[in-house]
Each structure stands twice: as C-alpha cells, then as structure tokens.
C-alpha positions as a LaTeX table, in Angstrom:
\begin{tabular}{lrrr}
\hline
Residue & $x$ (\AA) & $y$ (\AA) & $z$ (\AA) \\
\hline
Unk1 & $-3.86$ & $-7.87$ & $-7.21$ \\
Unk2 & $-1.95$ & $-6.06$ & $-9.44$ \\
Unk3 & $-0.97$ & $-2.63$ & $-9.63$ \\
Unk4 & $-0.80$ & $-0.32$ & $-12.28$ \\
Unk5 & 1.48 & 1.91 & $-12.84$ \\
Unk6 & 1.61 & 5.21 & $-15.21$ \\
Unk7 & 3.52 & 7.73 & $-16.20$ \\
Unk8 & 2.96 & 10.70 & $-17.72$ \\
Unk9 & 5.96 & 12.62 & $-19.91$ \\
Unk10 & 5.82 & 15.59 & $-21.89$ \\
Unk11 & 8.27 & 17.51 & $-23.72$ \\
Unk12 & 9.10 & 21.40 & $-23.01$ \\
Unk13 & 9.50 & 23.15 & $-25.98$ \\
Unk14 & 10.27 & 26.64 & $-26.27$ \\
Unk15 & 7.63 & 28.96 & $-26.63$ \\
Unk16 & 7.28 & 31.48 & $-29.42$ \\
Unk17 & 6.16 & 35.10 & $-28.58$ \\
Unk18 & 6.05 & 34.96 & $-24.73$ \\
Unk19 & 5.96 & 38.47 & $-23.44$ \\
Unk20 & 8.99 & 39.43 & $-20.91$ \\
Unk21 & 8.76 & 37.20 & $-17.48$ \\
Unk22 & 6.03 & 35.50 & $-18.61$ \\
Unk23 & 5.94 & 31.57 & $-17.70$ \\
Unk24 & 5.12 & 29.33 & $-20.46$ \\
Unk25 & 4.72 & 26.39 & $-18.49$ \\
Unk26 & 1.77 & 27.64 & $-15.92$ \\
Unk27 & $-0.14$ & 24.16 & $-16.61$ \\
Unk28 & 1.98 & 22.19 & $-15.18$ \\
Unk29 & 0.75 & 23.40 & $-11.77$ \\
Unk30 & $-2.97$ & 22.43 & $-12.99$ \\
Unk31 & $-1.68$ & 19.04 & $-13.89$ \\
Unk32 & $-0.27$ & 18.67 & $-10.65$ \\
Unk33 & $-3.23$ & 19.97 & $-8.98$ \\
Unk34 & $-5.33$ & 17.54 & $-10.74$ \\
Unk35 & $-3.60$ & 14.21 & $-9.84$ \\
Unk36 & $-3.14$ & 15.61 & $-6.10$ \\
Unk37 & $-7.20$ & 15.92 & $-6.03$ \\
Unk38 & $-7.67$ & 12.60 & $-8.05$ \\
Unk39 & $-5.13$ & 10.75 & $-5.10$ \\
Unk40 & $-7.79$ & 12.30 & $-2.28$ \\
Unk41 & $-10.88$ & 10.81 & $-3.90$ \\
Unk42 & $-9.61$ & 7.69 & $-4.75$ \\
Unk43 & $-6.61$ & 4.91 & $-4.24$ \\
Unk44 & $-4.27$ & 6.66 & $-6.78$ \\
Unk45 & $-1.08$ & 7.90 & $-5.93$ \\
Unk46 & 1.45 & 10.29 & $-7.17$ \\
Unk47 & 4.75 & 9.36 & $-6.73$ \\
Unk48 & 6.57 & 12.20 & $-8.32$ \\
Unk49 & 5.17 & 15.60 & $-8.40$ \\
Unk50 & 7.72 & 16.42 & $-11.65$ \\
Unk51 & 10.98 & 17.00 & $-12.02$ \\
Unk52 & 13.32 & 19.30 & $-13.87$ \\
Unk53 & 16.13 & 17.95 & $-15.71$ \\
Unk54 & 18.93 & 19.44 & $-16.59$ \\
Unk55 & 18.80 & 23.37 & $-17.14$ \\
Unk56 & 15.99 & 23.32 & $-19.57$ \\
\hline
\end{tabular}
C-alpha cells in the first residue's frame, strides 16, 4: 500500500505592533497539538514536530 506523505510549511513573517515580550508565533503550539492528537486517534504520524532555521 502506499503511503502518503505531507508536509506542511509556513513562512514567519514579522509581526507588526506586538506589544514588548509578546510571542507572535503562539499557534504553532496549537498546530502541533493538533497533529499530536490526530497521530493518537488514527495511523498518522508526525515525523517532525518543527524546526527553526537559522536565527529567524
């Protein structure tokens, strides 16, 4: 059978108007959440959890 596989990519842009220490990227972690409790009801896996490149 064959497998599928997909990946998911989105660009970080900088944020306008972000108070002081705020993090503009908070839904990434509901993303992650998401796909973790999609691979424990069904046969889908995550293989990467994300990544940071570079110093962005």
């Amino acid at each position: 059978m064959p497998i599928m596989v997909v990946g998911i990519y989105v660009p970080l842009l900088p944020t306008r108007d972000l108070r002081d220490g705020s993090y503009p990227y908070s839904w990434i972690e509901e993303g992650e959440d998401f796909l973790s409790n999609l691979g424990d009801q069904s046969d889908v896996e995550v293989f990467d959890e994300g990544e940071e490149a570079g110093n962005i």
